[in-house]
N, C-alpha and C positions, 0 to 999 in steps of 0.2 A: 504494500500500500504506500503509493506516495505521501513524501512528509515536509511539510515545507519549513523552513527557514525565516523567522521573522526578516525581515527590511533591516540588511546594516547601515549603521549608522556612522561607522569611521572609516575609513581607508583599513585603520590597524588592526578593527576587529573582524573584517571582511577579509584582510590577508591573511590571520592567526587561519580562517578554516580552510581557505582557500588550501594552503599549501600542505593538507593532511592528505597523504597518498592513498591514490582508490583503490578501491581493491581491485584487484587482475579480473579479468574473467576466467572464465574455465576454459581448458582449449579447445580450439576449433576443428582438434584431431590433430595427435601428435604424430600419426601414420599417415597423414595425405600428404601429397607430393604438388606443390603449388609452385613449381618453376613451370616456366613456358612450355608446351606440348604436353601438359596434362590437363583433365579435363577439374581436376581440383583445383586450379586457378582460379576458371572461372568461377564456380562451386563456390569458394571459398567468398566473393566478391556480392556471387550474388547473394547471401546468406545476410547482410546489412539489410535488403530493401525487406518489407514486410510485402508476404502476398495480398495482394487486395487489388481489385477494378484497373486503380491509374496503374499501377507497376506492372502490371499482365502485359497492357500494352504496349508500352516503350521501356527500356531500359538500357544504358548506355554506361561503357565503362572504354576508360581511358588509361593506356599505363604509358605513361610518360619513361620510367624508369628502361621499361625493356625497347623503346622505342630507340631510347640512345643508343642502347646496348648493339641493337640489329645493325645499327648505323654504324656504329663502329667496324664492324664486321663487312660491312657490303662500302666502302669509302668510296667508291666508284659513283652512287649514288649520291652526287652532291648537293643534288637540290631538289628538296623531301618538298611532294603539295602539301596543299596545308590540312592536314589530316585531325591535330589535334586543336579543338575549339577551347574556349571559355567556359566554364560554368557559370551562372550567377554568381558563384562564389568570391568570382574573379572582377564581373563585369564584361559581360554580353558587346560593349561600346568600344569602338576603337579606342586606346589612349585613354582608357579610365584604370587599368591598374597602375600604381609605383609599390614598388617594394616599399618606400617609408611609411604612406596611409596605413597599410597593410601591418606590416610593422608594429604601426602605432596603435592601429586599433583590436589588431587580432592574436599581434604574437610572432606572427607568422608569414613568412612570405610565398610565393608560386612555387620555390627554390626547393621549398622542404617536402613540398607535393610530390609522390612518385607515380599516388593512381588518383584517379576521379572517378565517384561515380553517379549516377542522376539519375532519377525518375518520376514523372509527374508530367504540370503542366506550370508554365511561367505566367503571370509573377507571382500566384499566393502557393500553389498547391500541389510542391513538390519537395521530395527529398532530396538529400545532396550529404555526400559524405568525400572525407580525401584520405588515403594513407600514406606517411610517408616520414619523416625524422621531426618531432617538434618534443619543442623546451616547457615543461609544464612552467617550470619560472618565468619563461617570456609572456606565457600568453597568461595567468594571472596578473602580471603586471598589467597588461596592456589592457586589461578587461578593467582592471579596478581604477586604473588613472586615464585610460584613453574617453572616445564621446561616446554618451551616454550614461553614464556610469552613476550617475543620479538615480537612475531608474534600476540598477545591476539589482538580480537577487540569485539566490541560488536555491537549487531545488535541490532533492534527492530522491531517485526513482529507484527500485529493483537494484539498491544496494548502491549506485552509480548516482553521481554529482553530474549538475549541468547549470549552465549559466544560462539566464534568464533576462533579458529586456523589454519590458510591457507589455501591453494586454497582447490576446493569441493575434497573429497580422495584421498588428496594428499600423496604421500609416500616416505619419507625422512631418509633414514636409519641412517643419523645423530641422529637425535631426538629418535630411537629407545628405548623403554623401558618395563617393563614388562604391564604398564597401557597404553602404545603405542607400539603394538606388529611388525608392521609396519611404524612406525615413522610417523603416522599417525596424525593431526592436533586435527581432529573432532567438532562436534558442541554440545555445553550442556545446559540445561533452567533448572531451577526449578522454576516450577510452581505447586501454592498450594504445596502437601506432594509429587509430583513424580517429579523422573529429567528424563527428557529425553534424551539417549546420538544417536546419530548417525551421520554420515560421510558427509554430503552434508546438504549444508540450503536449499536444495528444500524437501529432506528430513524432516527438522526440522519445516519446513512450513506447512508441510502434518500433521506431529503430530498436533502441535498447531493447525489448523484448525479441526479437527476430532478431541480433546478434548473439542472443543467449541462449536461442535456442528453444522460448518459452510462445513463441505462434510460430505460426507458417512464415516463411519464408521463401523468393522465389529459388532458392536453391534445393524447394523439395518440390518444384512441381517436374513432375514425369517428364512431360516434353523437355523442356530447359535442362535437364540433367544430359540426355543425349545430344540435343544442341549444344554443350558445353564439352563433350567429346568427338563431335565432328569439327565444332569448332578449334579445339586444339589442335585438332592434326593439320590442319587450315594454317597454324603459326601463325596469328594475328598479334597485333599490339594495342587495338581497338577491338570492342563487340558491341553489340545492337542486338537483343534480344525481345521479341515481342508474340506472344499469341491474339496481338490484336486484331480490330479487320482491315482486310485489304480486297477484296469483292468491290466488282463495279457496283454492283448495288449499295452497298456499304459506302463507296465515294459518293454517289447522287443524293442519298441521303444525309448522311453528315454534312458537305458541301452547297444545299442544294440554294441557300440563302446565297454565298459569296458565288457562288455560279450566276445566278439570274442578276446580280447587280456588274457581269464582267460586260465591257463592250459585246453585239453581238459576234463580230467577226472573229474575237477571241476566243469566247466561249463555244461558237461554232471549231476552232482548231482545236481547242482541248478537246471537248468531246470527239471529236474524230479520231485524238490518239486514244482516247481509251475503246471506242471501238475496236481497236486493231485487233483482227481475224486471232493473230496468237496468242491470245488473255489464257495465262495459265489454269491450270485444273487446279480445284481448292487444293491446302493442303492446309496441316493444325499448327505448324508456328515456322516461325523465323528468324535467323539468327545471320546477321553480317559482320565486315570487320575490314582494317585494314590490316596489309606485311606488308614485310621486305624481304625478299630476297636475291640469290645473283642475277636476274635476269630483271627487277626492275618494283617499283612499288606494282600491289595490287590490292583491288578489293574483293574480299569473298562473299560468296553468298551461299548459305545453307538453306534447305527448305527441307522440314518435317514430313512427309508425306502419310496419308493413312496407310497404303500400300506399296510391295514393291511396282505393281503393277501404273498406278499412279507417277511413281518415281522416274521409269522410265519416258511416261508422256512426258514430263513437263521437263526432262531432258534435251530434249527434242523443241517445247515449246518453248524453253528457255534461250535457248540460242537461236531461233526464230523470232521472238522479242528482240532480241540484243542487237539483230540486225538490221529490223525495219524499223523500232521505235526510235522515234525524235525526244530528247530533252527538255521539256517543256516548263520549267521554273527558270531563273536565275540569271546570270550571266551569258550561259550556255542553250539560252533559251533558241528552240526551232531547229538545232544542229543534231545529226544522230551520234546516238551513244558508240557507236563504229569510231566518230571522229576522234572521240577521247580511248580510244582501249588499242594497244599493238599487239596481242596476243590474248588469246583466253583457251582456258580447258575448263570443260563442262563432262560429267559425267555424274549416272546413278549409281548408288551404293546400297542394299539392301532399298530400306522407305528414304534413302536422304539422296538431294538432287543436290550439288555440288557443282559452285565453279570459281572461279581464279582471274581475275578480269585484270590483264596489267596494262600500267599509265596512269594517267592525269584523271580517268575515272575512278579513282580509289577515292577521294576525296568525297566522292557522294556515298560514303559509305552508312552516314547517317541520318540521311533522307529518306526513309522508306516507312515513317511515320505517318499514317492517315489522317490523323489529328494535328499532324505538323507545329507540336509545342517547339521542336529544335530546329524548323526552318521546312522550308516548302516541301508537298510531299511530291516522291518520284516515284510516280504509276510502273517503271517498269516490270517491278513483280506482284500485279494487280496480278485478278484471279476471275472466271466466271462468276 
């Protein structure tokens, strides 16, 4: 049962508790193997988000760490797309992080970050955690004397300490800054090597429960376990995990408001790509990502199938997309997805349809959102 903390009232007696050491958790299994090309990696990553609605559909992890690592290794490759994004965490806006803000208000800079992970929807109603080297002495400091700190309280949930800033998503355009882009209070814990940052302690409740192992989490749903072992062998340093929808009918529906307000001759080209003749066979989840290796960056694409038999078709329809469909968001808007890829292999594996797409297309590796909380969605592995 949560148990709250009256409102400190000095710096020195808010530091006295501040700096009494949490308790560890329990491990996360001392026998799983969480280096790159195992499927406990990801397992291990996904085990932060709590399963519920928003996290089924999108989910997105970033390792910064092993990205260098691959780079080191393939030096030929000197100049990486831009693969890894921003979290809120960071600031979404060109030129709104500095390491001193950060610094100053968190503890902590990008520097100390090795993974990211996110899921929900921007700006109220999502989670976000980072793993990576942080100073429990910095980021006390930086919580008791940095902005806000008027309003600081501390909470303690399920054995674990977290720091606390005004009512649940509250928004304060006083308080605005580049690390509070809504003037936004938020809640933060480090526990073990990740912090967990998000907007509400029912939120922060949901974390710490689902790291401990005390709800669901998505690292026990069925599908995501074996997408996290296709995906491994795949050697990503990004994943995109989602059981969410991706059905034409599922786009007309969820869209069907910003469609009728697009000009008509837009709306008439969109529509016409997602007609395209090779809209894949359903299948139960999804799992993309980017690598590196000696032949070039790439992005992967896993698809769950119900059947081997399925597997196969959309082998087949997979790379009949890849060919005819145009790019319909962004930059690259109207130009077919051929223009960006210099190579691909595609093939079925038992129920999983697999492919390997190298070049400048790895970079949309986290597009394939229907709800497009991380940016436009890219129809190319729509479904009937």
């Amino acid at each position: 049962m949560r148990s709250r903390f009256k409102k400190l009232t000095s710096t020195i007696t808010l530091a006295l508790l501040l700096i009494s050491v949490l308790p560890l958790l329990a491990s996360c299994g001392t026998d799983s193997d969480t280096r790159p090309g195992s499927p406990d990696r990801w397992l291990e990553l996904l085990k932060i988000l709590p399963r519920n609605e928003k996290t089924l559909k999108a989910a997105y992890f970033q390792d910064r760490a092993y990205m260098k690592e691959t780079l080191l290794q393939y030096p030929q490759h000197t100049t990486p797309y831009p693969i890894l994004h921003n979290l809120p965490l960071f600031g979404s806006s060109p030129g709104a992080y500095s390491d001193a803000e950060w610094k100053e208000t968190l503890g902590f800079v990008k520097d100390n970050v090795d993974i990211m992970i996110y899921a929900g929807t921007i700006p109220l109603d999502y989670y976000e955690a980072v793993r990576g080297s942080f100073s429990r002495e910095d980021i006390n400091n930086a919580v008791i004397t940095g902005p806000m700190n008027d309003m600081l309280e501390v909470y303690t949930y399920n054995g674990y300490e977290f720091y606390s800033w005004g009512e649940d998503n509250n928004i304060n355009f006083q308080y605005r800054s580049n690390v509070r882009p809504l003037g936004r209070g938020h809640r933060l814990a480090l526990i073990d090597d990740f912090i967990f940052w998000v907007g509400t302690t029912g939120q922060m409740e949901e974390m710490i429960d689902s790291y401990a192992g005390d709800i669901e989490s998505l690292a026990d749903n069925e599908n995501y376990k074996l997408l996290a072992g296709a995906l491994a062998e795949l050697d990503t340093v990004t994943a995109f995990f989602s059981t969410g929808p991706q059905s034409k009918g599922d786009f007309m529906e969820i869209h069907k408001d910003q469609l009728d307000q697009l000009k008509p001759e837009i709306k008439e080209r969109l529509l016409g790509e997602i007609e395209e003749e090779s809209l894949l066979k359903p299948y139960q989840a999804l799992a993309t990502g980017a690598g590196i290796d000696e032949k070039d960056f790439y992005l992967s694409i896993v698809l769950l199938n119900a059947d081997e038999e399925t597997a196969r078709q959309n082998k087949t329809l997979l790379e009949q997309r890849i060919k005819r469909a145009n790019i319909v968001w962004g930059s690259a808007e109207g130009k077919k997805w051929l223009d960006y890829i210099k190579s691909m292999e595609i093939e079925n594996k038992g129920r999983f349809t697999t492919a390997r797409l190298y070049g400048a297309v790895v970079e949309y590796w986290d597009g394939f959102e229907m709800l497009g909380s991380k940016g436009p969605y890219e129809p190319l592995l729509m479904h009937e």
